[in-house]
N, C-alpha and C positions, 0 to 999 in steps of 0.2 A: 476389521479390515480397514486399512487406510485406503481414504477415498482423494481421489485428486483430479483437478478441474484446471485446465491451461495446460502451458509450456513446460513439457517434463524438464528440458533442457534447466527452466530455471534453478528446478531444485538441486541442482548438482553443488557440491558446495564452493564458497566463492575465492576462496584460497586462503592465502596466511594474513593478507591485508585488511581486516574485516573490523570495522570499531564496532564496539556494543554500549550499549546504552539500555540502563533498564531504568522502569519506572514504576516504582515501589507504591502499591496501594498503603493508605495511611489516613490520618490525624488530618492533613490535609486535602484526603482524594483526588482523585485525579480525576482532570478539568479540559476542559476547549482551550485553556491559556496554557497548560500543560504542552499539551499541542503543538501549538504555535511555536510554542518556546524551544522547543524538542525541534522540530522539522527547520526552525530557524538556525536554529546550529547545526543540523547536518548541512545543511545548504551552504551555508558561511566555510562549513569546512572542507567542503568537497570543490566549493568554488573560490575558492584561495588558490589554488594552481593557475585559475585565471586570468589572475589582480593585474599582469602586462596588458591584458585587453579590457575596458571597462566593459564593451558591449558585448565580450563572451561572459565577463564576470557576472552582468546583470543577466543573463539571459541563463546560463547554469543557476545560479544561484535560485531563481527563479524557477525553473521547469523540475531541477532537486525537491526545492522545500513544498513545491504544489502537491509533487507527487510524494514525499514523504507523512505531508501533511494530511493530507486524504485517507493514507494507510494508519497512520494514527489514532486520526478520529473517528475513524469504522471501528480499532479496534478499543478505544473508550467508549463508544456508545454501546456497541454491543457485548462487551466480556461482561463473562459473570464470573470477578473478583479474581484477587490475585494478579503478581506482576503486568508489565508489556516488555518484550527486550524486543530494542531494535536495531540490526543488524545492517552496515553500511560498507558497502567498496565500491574502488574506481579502480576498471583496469581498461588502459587502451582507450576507446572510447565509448567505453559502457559504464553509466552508475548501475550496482545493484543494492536492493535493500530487500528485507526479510524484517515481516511484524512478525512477533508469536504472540499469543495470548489466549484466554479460555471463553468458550462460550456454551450456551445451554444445548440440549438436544435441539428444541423449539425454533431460534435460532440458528442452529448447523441446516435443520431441514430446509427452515424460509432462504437462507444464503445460500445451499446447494440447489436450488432452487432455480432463485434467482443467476446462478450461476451458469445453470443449463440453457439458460435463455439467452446471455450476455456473451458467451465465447463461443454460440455456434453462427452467429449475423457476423454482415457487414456495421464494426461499431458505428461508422458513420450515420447510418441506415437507421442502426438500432437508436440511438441518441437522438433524434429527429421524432420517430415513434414516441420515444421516453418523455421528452419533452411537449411533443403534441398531446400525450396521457396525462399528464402531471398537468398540466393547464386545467385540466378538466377535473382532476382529482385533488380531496383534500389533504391526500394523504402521501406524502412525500420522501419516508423513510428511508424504506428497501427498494426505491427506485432503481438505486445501480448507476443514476448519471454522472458521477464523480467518476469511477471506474469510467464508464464510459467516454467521457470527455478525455481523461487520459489515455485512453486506446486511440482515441479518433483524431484528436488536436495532437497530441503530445507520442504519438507513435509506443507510447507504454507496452511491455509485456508482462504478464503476470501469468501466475498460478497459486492456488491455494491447494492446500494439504489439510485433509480434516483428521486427525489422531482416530486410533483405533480403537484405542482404552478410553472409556472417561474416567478421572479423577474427580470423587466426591461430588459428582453428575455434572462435570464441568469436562467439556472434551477440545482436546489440544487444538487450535490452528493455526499454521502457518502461511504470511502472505508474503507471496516471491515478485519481485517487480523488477524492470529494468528499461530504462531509459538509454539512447543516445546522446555522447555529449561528446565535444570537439577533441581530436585528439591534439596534443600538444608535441607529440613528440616529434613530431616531425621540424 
């Protein structure tokens, strides 16, 4: 059974305008510069409609690649092996993006988990908690402040999709997200 945590609405698909980007386990594995690198150019490309205003360009490009960046490196730290394709549109004044990648049983439970705690508060609320915890604790990982800072600062929405099947004890997930950004058209 597919399990799913957030905004159904995200998972609706994002239309025809959709880049992908995958990023092939290999010879070189995939890395935190990976990352960066990845989240750096969606941000770049998504805030190129911008470039007439510096202080929308800086500000899109910015609030794109934090939260693209973020979705990344949750999903490099925790897959277990095999691709990430990462899915980007702009329509009107919404960026959406979509990680897929695999993770273990062990993992889906600790992140649904954590997930049942993080989308039933006020993020604000919660992220204050997180952080007064985390001062106290050594251990830093499954925190959820990342997430959290972008629900809280950054008005983010999300939902994740945990697959039904696992594949070679590896089970599919997808993370849906979607930020506000300037519309231009007008």
């Amino acid at each position: 059974m597919t399990t799913l945590y957030g905004l159904a609405d995200l998972t609706i698909g994002a239309g025809e305008n959709v880049a992908r980007l995958r990023l092939f386990e290999g010879p070189l594995d995939l890395s935190f510069k990976h990352c960066a690198i990845t989240s750096d150019f969606v941000a770049e490309f998504v805030a190129l409609r911008y470039r007439a205003s510096r202080s929308l360009h800086r500000e899109v490009r910015h609030n794109v690649g934090y939260l693209t960046n973020e979705l990344i490196e949750n999903a490099v730290k925790f897959r277990r092996g095999g691709e990430i394709l990462v899915e980007a549109s702009i329509e009107a004044n919404t960026f959406r993006t979509k990680v897929s990648n695999f993770i273990d049983r062990a993992t889906a439970q600790r992140f649904q988990h954590l997930l049942s705690e993080i989308t039933t508060g006020d993020p604000g609320e919660l992220l204050i908690e997180r952080i007064e915890a985390n001062a106290t604790s050594a251990s830093m990982s499954d925190s959820g402040l990342g997430l959290l800072t972008l629900m809280s600062d950054y008005g983010a929405h999300f939902a994740w999709v945990f697959g039904s099947r696992e594949h070679d004890s590896k089970i599919p997930l997808e993370t849906y997200a979607s930020i506000a950004v300037p519309d231009i058209s007008n």
